[in-house]
ZAVOVO-506606 format. One record per residue: y, x, z of N, C-alpha, C in turn; residue number from 1; residue in one letter. Coordinates in nm, 3 decimals. Layout:
% residues N
[node [Y,X,Z],[Y,X,Z],[Y,X,Z],NUM,A];
...
//
This chain:
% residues 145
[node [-0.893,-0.882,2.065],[-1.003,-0.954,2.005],[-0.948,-1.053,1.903],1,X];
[node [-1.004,-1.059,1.752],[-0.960,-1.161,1.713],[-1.041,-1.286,1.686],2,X];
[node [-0.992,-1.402,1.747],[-1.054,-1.511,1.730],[-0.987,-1.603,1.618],3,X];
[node [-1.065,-1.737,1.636],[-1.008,-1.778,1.473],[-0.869,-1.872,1.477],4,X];
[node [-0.828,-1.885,1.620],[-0.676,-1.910,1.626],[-0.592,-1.843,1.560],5,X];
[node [-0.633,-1.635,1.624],[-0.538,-1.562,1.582],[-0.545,-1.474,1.491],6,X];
[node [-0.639,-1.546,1.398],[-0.688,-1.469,1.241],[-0.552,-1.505,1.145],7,X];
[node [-0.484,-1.583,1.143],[-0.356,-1.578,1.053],[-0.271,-1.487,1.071],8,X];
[node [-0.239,-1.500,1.230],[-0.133,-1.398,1.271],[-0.188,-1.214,1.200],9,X];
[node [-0.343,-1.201,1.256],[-0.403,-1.106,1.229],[-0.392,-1.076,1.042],10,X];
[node [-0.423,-1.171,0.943],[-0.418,-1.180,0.785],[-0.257,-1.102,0.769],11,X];
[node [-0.175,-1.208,0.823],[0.015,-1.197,0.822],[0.034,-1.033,0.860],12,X];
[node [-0.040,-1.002,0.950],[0.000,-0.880,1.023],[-0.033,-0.744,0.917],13,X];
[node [-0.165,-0.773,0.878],[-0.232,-0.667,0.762],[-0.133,-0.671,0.638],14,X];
[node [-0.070,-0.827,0.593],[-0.024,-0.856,0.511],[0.113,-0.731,0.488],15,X];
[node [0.182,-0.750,0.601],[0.330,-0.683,0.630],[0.305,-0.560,0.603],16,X];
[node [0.170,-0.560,0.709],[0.165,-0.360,0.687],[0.106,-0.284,0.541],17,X];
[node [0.066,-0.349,0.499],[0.022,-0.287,0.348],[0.150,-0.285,0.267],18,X];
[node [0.252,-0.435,0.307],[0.358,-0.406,0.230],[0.414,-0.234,0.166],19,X];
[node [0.489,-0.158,0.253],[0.478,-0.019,0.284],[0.407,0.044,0.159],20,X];
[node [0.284,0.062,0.202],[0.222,0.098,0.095],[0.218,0.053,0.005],21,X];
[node [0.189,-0.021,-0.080],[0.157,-0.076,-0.187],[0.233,-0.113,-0.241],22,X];
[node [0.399,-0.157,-0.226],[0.462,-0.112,-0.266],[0.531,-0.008,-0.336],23,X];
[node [0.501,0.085,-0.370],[0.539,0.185,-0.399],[0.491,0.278,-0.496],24,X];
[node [0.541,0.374,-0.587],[0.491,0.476,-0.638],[0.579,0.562,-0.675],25,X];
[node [0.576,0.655,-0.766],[0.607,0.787,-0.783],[0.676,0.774,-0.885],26,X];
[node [0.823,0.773,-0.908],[0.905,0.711,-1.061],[1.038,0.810,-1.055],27,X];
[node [1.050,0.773,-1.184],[1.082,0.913,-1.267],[1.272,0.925,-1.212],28,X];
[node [1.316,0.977,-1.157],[1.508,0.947,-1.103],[1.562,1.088,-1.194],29,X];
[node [1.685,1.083,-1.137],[1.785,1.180,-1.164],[1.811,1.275,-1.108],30,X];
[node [1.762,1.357,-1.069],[1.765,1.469,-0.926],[1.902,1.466,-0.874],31,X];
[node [2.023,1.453,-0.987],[2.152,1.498,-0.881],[2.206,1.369,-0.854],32,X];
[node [2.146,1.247,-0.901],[2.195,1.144,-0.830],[2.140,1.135,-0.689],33,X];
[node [1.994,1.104,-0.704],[1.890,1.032,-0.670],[1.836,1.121,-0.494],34,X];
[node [1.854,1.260,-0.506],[1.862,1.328,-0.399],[1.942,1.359,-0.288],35,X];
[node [2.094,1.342,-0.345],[2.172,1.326,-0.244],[2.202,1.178,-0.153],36,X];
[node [2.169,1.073,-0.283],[2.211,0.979,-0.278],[2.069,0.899,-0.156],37,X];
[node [1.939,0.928,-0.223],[1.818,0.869,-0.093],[1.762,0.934,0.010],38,X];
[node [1.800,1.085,-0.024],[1.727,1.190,0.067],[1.499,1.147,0.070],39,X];
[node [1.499,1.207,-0.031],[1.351,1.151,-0.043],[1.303,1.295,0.023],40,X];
[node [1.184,1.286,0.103],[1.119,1.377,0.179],[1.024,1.485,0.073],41,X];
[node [1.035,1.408,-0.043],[0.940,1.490,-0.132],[0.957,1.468,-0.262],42,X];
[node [0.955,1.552,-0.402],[0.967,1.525,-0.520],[0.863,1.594,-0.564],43,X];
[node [0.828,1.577,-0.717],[0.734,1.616,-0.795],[0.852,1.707,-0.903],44,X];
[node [0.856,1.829,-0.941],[0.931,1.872,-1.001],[0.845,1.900,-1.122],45,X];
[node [0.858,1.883,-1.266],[0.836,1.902,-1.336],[0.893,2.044,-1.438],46,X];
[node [0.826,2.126,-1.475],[0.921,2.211,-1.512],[0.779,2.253,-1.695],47,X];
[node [0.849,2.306,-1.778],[0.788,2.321,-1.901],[0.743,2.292,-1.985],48,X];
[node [0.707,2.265,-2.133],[0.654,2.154,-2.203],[0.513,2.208,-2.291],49,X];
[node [0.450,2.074,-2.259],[0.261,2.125,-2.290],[0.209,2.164,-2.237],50,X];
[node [0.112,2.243,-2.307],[0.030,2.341,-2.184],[0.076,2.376,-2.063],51,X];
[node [0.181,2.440,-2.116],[0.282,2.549,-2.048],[0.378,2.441,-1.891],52,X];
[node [0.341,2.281,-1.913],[0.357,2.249,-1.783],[0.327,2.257,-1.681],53,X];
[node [0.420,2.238,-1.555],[0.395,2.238,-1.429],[0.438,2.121,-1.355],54,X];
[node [0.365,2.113,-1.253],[0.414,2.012,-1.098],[0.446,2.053,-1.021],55,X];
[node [0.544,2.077,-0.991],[0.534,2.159,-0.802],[0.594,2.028,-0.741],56,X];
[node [0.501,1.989,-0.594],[0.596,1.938,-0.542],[0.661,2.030,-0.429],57,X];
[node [0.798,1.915,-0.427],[0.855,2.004,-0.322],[0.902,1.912,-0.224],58,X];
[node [0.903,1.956,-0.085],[0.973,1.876,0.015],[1.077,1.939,0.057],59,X];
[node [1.147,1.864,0.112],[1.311,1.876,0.150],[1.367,1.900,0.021],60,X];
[node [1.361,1.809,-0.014],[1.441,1.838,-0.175],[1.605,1.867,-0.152],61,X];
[node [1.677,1.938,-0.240],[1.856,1.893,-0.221],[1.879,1.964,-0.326],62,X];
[node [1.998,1.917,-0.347],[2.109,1.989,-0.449],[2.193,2.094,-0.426],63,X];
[node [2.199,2.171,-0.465],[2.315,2.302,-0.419],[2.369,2.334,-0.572],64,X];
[node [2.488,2.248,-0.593],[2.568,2.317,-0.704],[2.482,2.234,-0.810],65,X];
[node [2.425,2.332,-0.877],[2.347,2.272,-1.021],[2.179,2.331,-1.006],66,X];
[node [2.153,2.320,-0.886],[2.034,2.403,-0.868],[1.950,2.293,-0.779],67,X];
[node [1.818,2.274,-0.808],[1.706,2.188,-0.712],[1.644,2.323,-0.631],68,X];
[node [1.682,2.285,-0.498],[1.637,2.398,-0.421],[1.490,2.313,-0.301],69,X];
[node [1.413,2.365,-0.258],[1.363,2.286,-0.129],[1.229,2.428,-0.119],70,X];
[node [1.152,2.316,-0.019],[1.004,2.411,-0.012],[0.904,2.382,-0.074],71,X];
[node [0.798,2.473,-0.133],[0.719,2.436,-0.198],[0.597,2.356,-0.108],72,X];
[node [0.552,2.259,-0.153],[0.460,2.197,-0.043],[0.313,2.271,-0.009],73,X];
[node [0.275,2.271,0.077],[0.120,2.327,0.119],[0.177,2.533,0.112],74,X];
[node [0.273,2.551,0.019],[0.298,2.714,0.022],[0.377,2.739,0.180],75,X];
[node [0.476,2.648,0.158],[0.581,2.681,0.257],[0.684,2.789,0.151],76,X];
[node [0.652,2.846,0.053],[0.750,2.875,-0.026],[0.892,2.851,-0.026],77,X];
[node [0.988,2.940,-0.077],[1.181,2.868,-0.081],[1.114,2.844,-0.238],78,X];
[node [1.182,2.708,-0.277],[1.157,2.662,-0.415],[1.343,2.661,-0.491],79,X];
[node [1.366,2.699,-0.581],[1.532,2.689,-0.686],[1.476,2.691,-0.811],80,X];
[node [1.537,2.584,-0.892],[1.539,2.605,-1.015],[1.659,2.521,-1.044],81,X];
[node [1.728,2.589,-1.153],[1.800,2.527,-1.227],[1.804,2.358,-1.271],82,X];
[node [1.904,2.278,-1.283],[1.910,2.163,-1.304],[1.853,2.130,-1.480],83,X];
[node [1.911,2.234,-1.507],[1.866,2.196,-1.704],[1.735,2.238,-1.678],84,X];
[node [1.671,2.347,-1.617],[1.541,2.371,-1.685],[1.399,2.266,-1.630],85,X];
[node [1.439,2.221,-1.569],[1.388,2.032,-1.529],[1.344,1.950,-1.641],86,X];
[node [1.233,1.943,-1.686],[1.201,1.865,-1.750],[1.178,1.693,-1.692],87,X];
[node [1.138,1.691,-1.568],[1.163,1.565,-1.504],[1.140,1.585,-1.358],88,X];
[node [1.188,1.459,-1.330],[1.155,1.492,-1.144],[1.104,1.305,-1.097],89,X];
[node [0.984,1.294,-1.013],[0.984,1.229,-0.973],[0.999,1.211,-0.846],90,X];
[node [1.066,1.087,-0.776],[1.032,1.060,-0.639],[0.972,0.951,-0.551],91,X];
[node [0.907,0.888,-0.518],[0.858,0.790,-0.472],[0.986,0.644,-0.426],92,X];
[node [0.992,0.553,-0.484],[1.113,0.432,-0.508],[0.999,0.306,-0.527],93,X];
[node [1.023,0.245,-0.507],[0.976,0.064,-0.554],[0.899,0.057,-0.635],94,X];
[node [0.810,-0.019,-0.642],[0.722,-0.047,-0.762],[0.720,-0.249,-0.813],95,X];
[node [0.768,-0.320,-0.836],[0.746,-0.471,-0.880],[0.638,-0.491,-0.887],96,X];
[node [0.601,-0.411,-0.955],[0.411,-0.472,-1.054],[0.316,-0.445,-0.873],97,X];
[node [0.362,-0.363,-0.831],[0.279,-0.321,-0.720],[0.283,-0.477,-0.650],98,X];
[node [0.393,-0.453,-0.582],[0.417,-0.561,-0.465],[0.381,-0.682,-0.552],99,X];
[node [0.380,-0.709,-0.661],[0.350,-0.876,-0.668],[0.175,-0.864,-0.663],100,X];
[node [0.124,-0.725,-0.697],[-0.036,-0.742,-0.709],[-0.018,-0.748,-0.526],101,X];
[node [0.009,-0.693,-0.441],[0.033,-0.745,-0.332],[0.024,-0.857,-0.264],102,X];
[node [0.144,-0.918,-0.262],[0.171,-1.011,-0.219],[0.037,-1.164,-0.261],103,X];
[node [0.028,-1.171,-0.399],[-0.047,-1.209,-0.447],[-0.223,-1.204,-0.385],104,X];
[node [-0.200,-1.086,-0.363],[-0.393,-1.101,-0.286],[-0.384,-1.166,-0.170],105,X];
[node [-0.246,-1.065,-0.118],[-0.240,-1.130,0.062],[-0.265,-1.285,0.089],106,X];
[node [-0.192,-1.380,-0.024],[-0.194,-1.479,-0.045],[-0.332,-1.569,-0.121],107,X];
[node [-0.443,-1.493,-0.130],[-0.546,-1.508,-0.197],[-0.602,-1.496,-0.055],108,X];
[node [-0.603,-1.372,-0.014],[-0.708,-1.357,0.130],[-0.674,-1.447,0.215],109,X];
[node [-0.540,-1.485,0.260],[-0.496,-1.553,0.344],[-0.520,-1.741,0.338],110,X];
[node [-0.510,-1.751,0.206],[-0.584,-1.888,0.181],[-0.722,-1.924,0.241],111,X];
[node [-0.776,-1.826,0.143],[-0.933,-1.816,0.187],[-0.987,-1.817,0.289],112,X];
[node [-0.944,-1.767,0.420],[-0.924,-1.748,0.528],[-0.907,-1.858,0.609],113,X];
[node [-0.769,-1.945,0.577],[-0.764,-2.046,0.631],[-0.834,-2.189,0.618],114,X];
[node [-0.892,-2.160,0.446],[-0.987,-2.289,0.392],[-1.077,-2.238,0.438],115,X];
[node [-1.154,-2.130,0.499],[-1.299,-2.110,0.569],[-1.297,-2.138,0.759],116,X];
[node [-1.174,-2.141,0.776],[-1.180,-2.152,0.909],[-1.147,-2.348,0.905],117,X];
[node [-1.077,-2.382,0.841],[-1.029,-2.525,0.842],[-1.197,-2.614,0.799],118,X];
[node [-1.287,-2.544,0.744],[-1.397,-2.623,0.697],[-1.534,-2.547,0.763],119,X];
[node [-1.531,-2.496,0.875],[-1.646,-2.459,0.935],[-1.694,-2.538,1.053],120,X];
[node [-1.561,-2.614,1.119],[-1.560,-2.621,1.252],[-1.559,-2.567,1.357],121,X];
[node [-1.669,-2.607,1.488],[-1.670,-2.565,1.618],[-1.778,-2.422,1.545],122,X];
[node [-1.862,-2.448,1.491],[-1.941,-2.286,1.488],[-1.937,-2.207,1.329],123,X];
[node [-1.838,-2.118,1.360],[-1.793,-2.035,1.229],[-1.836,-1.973,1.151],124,X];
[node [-1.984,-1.951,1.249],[-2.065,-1.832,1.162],[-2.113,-1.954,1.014],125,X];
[node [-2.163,-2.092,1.089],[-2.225,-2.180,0.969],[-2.416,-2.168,0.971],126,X];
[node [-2.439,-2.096,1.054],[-2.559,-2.109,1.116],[-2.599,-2.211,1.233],127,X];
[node [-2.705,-2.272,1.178],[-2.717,-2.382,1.292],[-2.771,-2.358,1.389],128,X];
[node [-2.729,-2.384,1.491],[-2.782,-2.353,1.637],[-2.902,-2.448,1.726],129,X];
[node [-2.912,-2.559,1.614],[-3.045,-2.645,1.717],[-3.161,-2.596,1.652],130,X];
[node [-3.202,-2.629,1.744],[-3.363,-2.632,1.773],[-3.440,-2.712,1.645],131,X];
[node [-3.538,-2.662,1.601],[-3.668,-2.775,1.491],[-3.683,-2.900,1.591],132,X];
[node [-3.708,-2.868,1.688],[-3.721,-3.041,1.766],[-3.617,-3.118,1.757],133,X];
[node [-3.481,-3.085,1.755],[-3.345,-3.139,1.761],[-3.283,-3.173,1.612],134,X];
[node [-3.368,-3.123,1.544],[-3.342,-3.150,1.381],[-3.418,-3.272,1.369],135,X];
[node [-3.551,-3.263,1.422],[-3.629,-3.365,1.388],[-3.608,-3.518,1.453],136,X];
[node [-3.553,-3.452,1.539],[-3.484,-3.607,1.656],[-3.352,-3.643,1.597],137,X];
[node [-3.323,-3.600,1.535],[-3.171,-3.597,1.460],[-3.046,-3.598,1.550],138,X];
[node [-3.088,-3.503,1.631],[-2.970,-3.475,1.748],[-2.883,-3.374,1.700],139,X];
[node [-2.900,-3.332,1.581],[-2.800,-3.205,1.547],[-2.681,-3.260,1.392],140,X];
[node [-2.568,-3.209,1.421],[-2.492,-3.267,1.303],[-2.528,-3.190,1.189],141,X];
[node [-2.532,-3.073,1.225],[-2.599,-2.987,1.130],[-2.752,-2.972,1.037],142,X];
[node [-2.799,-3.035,0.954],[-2.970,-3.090,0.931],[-2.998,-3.028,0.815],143,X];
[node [-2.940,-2.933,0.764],[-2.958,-2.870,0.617],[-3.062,-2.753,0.652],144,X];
[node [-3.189,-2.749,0.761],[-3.237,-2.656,0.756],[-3.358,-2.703,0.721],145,X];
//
């Protein structure tokens, strides 16, 4: 259950885990560095120019010699092509611009959060709970109704 003690921990917690995601996107490497060297689970192989392009991705990417070999994704296909005839390859690595739009909201929500809980008091919703008789007796701190 979260209550409004453990709504920071709860903000912090969402915060971390989006890290992961949102971090990240799909950027352009070197296949014979970049594959042996991170072991990425998946690439975007680019192969042809214009029209005449393609995407395949492939998972289990690797190098053999001068050749991008792996499987084709959703086929289950054996995927090889040559290293020259590669027009580009992407693989999923870091993004900056990401994580600071990140970090940045987390730190937007998480404010917000704490200036709505620090200025509500004992009842959070901000709905007043007395009675018209208790307004009128001025027994309620709350009188804006």
């Amino acid at each position: 259950m979260t209550t409004p003690r453990n709504i920071p921990r709860f903000v912090l917690a969402a915060a971390v885990a989006g890290v992961g995601i949102g971090c990240s996107s799909m950027r352009p490497v070197q296949p014979a560095q970049a594959i042996p060297q991170d072991h990425p689970p998946f690439v975007w192989v680019y192969q042809g120019r214009g029209a005449a392009m393609t995407v395949t991705e492939v998972i289990h990417p690797r190098v053999v010699e001068d050749t991008l070999r792996g499987t084709v994704a959703d086929l289950g296909d054996p995927f090889a092509v040559p290293l020259k005839d590669i027009v580009e390859v992407k693989a999923r690595g870091t993004d900056p611009f990401r994580t600071a739009l990140l970090i940045g909201g987390a730190l937007i929500v998480g404010g917000f959060t704490v200036y709505q809980l620090s200025h509500t008091g004992a009842n959070p919703t901000g709905v007043s709970t007395c009675t018209p008789s208790a307004v009128e007796n001025g027994d309620c701190a709350n009188t804006d109704q």
